[in-house]
Backbone as JSON, one array per atom type, in Angstrom:
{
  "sequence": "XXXXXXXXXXXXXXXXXXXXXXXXXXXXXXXXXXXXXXXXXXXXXXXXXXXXXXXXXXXXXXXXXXXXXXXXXXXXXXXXXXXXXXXXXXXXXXXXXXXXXXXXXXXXXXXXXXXXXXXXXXXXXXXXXXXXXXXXXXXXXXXXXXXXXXXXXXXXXXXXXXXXXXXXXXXXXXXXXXXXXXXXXXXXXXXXXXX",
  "N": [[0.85, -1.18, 0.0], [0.7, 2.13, -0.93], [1.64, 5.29, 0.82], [0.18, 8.82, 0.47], [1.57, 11.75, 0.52], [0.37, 14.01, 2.77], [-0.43, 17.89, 3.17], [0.79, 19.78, 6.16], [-1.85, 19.42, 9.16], [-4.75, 19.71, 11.01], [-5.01, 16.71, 11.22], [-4.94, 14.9, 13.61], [-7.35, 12.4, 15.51], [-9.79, 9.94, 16.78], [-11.26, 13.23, 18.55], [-12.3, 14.2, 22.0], [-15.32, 15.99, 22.36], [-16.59, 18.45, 23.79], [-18.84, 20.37, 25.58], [-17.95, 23.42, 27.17], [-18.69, 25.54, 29.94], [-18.95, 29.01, 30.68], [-18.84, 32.06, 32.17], [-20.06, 36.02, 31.95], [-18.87, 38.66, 33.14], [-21.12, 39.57, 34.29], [-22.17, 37.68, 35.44], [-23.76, 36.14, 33.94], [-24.14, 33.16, 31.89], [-22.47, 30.97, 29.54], [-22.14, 28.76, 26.8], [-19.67, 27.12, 25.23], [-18.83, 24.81, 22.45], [-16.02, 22.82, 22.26], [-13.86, 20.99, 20.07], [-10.79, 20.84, 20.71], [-9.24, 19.78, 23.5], [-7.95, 18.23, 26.28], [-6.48, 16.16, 28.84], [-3.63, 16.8, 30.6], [-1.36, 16.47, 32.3], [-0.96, 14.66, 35.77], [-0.63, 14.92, 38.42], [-0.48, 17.66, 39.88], [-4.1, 17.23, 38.93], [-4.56, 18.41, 35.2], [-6.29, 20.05, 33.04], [-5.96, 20.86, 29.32], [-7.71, 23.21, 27.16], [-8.22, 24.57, 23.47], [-8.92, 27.5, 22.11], [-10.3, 29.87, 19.9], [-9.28, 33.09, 19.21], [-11.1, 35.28, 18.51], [-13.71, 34.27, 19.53], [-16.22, 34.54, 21.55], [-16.62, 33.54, 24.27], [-13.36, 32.46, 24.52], [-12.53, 35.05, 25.4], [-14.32, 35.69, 27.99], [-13.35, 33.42, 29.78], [-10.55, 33.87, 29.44], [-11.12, 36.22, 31.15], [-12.41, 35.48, 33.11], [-11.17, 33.17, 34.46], [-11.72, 30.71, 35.2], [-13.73, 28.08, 34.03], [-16.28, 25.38, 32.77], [-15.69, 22.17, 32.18], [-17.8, 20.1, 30.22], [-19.1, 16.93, 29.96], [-19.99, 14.99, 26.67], [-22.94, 12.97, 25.54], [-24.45, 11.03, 23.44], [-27.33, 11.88, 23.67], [-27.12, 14.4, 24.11], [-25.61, 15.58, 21.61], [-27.07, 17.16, 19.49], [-27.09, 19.45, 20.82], [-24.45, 19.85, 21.11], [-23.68, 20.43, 18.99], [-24.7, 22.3, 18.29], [-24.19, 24.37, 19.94], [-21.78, 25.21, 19.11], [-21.66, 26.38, 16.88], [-23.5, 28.35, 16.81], [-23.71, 31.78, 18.8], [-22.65, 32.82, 21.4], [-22.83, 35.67, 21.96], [-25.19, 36.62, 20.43], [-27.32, 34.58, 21.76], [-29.02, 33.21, 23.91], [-27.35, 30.19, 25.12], [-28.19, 28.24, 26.73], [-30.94, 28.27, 27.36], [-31.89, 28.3, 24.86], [-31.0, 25.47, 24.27], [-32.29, 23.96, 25.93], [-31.15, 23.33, 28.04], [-29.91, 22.81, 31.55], [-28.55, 25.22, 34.22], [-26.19, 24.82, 36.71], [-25.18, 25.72, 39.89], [-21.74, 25.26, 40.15], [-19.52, 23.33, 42.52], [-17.03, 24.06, 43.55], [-15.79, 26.57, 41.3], [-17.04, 29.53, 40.29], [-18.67, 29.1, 37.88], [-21.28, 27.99, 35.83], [-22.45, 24.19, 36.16], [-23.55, 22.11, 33.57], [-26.58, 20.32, 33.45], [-27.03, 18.23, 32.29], [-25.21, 16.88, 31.27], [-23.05, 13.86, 32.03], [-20.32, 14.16, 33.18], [-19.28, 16.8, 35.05], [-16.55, 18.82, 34.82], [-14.56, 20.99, 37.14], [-12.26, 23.77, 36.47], [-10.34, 25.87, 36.72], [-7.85, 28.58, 35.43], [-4.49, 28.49, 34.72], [-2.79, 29.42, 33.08], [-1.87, 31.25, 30.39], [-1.64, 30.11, 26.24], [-0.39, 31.58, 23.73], [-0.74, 30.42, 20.73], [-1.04, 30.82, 17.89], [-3.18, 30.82, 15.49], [-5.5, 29.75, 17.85], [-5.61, 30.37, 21.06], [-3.97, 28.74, 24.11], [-5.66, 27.37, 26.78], [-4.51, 26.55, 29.72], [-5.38, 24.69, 32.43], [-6.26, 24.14, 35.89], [-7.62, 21.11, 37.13], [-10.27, 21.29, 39.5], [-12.42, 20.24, 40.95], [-14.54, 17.49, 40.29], [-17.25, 16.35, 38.97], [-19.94, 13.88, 38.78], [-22.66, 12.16, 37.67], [-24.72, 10.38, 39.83], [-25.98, 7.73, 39.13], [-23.83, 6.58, 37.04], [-22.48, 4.78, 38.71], [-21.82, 1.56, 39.72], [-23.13, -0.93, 42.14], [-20.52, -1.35, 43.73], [-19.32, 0.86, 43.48], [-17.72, 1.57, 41.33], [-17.16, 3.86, 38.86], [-18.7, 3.54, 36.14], [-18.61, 4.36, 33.0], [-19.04, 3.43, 30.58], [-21.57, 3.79, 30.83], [-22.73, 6.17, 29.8], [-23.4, 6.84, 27.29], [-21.11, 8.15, 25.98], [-19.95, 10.59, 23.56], [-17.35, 11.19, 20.35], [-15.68, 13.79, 18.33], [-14.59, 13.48, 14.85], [-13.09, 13.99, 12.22], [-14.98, 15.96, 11.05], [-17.34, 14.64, 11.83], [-19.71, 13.51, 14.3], [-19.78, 11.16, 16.38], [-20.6, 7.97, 18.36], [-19.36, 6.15, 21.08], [-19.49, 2.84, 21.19], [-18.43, 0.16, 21.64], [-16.4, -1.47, 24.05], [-12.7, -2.39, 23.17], [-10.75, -3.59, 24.87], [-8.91, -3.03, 28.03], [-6.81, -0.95, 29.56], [-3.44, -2.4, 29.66], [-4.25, -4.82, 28.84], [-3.24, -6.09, 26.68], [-1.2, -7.84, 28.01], [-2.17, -9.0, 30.02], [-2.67, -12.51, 31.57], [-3.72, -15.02, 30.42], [-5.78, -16.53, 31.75], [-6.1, -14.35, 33.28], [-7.49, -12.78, 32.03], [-11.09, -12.83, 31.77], [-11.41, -12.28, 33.83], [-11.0, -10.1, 34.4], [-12.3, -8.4, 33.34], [-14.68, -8.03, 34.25]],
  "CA": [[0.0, 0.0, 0.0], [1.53, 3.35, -0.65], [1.32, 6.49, 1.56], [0.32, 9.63, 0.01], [1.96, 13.13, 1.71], [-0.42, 15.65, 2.59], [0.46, 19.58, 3.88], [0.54, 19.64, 7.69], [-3.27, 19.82, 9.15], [-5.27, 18.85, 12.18], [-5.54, 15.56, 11.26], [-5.52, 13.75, 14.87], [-8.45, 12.23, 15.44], [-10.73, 11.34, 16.9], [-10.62, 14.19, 19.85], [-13.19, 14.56, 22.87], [-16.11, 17.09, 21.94], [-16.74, 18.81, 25.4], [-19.26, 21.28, 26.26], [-17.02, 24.37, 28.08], [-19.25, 26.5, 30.1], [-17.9, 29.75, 31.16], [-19.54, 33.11, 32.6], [-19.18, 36.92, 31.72], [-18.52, 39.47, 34.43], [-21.85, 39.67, 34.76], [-22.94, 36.21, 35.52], [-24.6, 35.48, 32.59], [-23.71, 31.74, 31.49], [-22.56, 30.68, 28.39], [-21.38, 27.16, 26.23], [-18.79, 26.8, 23.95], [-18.11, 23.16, 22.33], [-14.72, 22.33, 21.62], [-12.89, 19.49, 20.39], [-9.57, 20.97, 21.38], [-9.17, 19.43, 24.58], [-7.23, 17.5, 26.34], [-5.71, 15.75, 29.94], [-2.3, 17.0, 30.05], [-1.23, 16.54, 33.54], [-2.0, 13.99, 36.67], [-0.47, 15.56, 39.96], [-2.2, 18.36, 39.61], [-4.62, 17.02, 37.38], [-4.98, 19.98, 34.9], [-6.25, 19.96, 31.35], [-6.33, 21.96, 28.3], [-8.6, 23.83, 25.81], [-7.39, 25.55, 22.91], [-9.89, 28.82, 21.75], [-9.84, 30.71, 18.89], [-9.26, 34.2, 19.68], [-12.34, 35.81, 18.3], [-14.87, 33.43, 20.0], [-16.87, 35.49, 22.36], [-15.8, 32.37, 25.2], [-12.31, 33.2, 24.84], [-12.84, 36.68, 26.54], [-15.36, 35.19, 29.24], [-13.08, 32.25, 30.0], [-9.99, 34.6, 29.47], [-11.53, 37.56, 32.36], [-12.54, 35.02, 34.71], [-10.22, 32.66, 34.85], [-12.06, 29.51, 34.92], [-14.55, 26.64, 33.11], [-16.18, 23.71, 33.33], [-15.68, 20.99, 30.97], [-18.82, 19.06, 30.52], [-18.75, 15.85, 28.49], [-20.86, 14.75, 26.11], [-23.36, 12.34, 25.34], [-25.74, 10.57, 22.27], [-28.33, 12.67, 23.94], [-26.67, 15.91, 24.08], [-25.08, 15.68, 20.22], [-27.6, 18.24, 18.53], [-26.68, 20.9, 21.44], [-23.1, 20.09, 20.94], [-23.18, 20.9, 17.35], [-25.22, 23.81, 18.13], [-23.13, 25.44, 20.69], [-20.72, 25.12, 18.27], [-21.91, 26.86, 15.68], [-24.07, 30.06, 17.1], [-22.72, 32.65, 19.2], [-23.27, 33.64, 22.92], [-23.03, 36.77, 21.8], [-26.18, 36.5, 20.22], [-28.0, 33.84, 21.94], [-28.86, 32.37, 25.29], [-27.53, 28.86, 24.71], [-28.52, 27.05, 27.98], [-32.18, 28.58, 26.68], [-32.07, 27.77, 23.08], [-31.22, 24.11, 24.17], [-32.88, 23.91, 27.51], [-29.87, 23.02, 29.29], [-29.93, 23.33, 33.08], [-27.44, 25.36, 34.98], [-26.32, 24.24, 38.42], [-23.72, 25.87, 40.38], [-20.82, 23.82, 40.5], [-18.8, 23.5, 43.64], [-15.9, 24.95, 43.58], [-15.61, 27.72, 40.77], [-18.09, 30.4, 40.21], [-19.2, 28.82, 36.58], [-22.18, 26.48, 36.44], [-22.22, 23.55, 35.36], [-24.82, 21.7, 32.49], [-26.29, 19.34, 34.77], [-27.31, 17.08, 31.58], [-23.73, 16.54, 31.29], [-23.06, 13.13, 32.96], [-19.51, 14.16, 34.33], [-18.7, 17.47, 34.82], [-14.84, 18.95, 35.63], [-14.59, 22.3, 37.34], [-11.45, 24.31, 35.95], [-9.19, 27.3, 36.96], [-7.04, 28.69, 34.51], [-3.16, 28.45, 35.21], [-1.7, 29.54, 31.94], [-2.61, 31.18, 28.84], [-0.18, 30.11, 25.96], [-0.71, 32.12, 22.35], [-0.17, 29.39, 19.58], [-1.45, 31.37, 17.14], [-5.04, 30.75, 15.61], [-5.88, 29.73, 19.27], [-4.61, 30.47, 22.5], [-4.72, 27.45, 24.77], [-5.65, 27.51, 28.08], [-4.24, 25.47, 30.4], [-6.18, 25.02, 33.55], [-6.1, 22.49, 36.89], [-9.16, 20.4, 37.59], [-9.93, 21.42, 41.2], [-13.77, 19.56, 41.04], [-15.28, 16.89, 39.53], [-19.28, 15.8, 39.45], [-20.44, 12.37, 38.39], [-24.07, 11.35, 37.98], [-24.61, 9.03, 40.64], [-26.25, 6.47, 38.13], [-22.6, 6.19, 36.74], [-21.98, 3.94, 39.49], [-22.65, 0.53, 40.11], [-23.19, -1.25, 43.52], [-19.74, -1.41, 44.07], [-19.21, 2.43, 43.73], [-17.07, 1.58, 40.55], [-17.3, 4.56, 37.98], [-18.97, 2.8, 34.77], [-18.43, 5.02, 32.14], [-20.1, 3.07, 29.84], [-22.99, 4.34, 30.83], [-23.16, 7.65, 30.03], [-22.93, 7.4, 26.27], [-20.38, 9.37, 25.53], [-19.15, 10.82, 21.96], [-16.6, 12.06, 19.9], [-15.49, 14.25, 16.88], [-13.51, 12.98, 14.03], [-12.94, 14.82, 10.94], [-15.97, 16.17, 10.45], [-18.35, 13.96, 12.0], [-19.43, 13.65, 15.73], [-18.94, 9.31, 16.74], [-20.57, 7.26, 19.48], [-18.29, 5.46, 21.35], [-20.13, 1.17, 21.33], [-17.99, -1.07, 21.98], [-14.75, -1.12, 25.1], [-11.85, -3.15, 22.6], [-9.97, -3.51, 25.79], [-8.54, -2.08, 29.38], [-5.43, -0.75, 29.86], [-2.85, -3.4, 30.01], [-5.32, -6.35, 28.17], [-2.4, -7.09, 26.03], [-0.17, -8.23, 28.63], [-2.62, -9.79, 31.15], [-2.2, -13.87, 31.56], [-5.44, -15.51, 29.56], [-6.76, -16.75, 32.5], [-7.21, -13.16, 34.32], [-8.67, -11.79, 31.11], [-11.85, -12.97, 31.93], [-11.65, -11.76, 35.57], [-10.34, -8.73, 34.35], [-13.19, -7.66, 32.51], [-15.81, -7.85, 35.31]],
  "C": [[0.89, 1.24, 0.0], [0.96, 4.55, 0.05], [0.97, 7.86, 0.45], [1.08, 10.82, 1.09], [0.94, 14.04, 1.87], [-0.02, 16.51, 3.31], [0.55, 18.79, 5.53], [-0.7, 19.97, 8.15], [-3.26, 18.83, 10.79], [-6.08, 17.68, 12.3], [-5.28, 14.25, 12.71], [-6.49, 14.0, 15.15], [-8.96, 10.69, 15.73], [-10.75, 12.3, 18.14], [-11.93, 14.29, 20.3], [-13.98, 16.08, 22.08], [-16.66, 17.44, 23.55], [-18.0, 20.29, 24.86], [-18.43, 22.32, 27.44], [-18.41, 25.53, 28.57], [-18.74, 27.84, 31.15], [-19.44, 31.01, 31.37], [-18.97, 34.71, 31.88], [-19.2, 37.56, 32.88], [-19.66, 39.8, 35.49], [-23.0, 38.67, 35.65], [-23.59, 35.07, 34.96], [-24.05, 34.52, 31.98], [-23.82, 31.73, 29.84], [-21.6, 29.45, 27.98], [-20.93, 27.42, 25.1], [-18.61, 25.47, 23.55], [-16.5, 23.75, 21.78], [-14.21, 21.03, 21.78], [-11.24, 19.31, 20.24], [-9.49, 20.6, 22.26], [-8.72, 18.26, 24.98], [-6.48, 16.99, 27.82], [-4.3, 16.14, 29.74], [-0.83, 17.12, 31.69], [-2.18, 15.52, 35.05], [-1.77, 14.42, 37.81], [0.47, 16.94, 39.78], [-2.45, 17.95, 38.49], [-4.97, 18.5, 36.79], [-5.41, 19.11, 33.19], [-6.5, 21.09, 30.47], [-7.24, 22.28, 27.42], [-8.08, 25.02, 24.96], [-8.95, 26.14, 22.13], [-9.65, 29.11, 20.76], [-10.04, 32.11, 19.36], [-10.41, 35.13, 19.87], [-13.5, 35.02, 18.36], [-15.24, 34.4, 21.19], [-16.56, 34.74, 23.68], [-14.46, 32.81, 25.24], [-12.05, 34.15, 25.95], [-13.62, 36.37, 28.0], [-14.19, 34.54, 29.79], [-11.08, 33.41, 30.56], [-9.99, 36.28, 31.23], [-11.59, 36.67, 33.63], [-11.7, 33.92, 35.09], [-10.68, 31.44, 35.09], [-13.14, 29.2, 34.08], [-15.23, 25.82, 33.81], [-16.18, 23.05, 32.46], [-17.23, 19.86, 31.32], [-18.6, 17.82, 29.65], [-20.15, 15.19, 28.21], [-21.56, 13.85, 25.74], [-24.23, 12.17, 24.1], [-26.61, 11.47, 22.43], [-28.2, 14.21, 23.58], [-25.92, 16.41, 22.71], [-25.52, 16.66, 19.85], [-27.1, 19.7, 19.62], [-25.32, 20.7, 21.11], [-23.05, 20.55, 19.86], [-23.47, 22.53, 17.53], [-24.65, 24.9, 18.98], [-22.17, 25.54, 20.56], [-20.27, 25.91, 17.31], [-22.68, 28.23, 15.65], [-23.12, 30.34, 18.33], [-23.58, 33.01, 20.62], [-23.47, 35.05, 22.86], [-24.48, 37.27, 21.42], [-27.45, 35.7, 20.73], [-27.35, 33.0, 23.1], [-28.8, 31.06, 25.28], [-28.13, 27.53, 25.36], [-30.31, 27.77, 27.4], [-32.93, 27.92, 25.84], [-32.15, 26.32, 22.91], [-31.58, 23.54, 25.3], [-32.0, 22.98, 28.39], [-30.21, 23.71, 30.84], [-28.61, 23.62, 33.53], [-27.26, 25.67, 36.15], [-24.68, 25.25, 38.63], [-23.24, 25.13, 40.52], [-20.52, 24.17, 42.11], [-18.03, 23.91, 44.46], [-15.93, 26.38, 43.14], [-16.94, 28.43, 40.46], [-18.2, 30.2, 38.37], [-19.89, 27.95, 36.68], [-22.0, 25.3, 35.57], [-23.54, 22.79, 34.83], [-25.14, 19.88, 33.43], [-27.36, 18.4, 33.48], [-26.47, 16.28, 30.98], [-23.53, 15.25, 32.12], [-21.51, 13.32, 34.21], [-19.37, 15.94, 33.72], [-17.24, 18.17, 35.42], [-14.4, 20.61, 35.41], [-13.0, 22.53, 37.4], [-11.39, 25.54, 36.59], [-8.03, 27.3, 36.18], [-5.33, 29.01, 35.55], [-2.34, 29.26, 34.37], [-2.69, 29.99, 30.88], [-1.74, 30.97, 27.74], [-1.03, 30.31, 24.26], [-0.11, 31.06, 21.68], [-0.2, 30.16, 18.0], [-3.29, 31.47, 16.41], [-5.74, 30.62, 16.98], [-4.76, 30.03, 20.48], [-4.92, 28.88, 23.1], [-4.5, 27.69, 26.06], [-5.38, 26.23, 28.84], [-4.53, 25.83, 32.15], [-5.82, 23.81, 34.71], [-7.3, 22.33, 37.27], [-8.9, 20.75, 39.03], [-11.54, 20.43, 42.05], [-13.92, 18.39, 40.17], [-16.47, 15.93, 39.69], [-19.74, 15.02, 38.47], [-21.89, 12.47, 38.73], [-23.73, 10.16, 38.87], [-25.36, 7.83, 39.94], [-25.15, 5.85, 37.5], [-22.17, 5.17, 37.46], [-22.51, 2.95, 40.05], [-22.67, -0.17, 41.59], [-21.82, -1.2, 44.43], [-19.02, -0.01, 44.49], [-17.9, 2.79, 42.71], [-17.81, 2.45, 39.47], [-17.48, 3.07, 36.62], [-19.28, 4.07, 33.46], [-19.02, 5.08, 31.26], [-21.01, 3.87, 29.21], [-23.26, 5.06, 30.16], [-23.45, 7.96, 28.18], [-21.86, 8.41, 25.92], [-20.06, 9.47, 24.19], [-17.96, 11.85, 21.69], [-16.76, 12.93, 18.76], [-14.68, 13.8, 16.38], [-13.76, 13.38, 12.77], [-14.23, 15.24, 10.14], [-17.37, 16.01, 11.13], [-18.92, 13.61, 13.71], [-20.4, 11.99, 15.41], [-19.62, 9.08, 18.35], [-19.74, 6.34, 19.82], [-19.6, 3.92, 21.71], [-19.85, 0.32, 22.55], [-16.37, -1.35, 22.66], [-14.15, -2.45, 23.6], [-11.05, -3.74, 23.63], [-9.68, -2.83, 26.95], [-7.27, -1.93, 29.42], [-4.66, -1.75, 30.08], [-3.5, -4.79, 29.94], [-4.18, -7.19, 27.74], [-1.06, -8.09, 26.4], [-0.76, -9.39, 29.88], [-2.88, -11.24, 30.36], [-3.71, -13.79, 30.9], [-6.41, -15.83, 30.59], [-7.3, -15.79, 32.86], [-7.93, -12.76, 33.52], [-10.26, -11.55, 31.38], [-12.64, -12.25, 33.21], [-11.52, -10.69, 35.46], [-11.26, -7.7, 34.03], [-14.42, -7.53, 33.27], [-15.68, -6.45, 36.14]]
}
């Protein structure tokens, strides 16, 4: 099979599609999607989101200094696209897609409580790349549906549907292929492993 070359582009993929909800000075809530985002750090967990400059979020997210990352589900797809694609500037998006917003815990941004996990953010860093800045923030919260969890009080992830983006197209995630370290565990534990 031969390779073709193509330019340089943002072809990794596929990348988390998050719901970011951020405030302006005035209180007034607003959702950005992005599928810039990213874990980038475990002690302090922190993660990143990269902006585009002239997103009306930027400036919100930018003034106050934190987020919340919501993540997304099958259910929540048509708002993700759509708080993607109109403008807080123009339009009340927790409104428009009758999203509920809960104070979080920590930071003074609420969070979309149709979101099954959400992960309250404080910005650490802003770092100009060029088309986007990226903010790099430390998780200081994070809020789980308690349905996520089964008798044992083991996070099932599963559950929640979650999706991605990939070149274009926003992707339910099915079917686990594996757990961390499958390809190394003895044949017998496999079985045990997977319970």
């Amino acid at each position: 099979m031969n390779k073709l070359q193509w330019k340089p582009s943002t072809i990794l993929n596929p990348v988390p599609c998050v719901l970011v909800s951020c405030v302006d000075n005035s209180g007034k809530p607003n959702i950005i999607t992005v599928a810039w985002a990213g874990t980038i750090n475990s002690d302090p967990p922190m993660l990143s989101v990269s902006i585009r400059k002239e997103r009306f979020s930027h400036g919100l997210i930018k003034d106050k200094g934190q987020f919340v990352v919501n993540l997304t589900t099958e259910k929540l797809a048509f708002a993700t696209d759509y708080c993607g694609v109109k403008s807080g500037r123009d339009i009340d998006k927790f409104k428009e897609m009758k999203l509920t917003a809960v104070k979080a815990s920590i930071v003074d941004v609420p969070l979309i409580m149709e979101s099954p996990i959400n992960i309250e953010c404080v910005v650490k860093q802003i770092i100009e790349l060029g088309s986007h800045d990226m903010f790099v923030a430390e998780i200081v919260a994070v809020n789980v549906d308690e349905n996520l969890l089964n008798e044992k009080g083991k996070m099932c992830l599963e559950r929640a549907g979650l999706i991605c983006y990939s070149h274009g197209e926003y992707w339910s995630l099915k079917k686990s292929l594996g757990y961390f370290g499958y390809s190394i565990t003895k044949k017998k534990n496999l079985k045990r492993n997977r319970k």
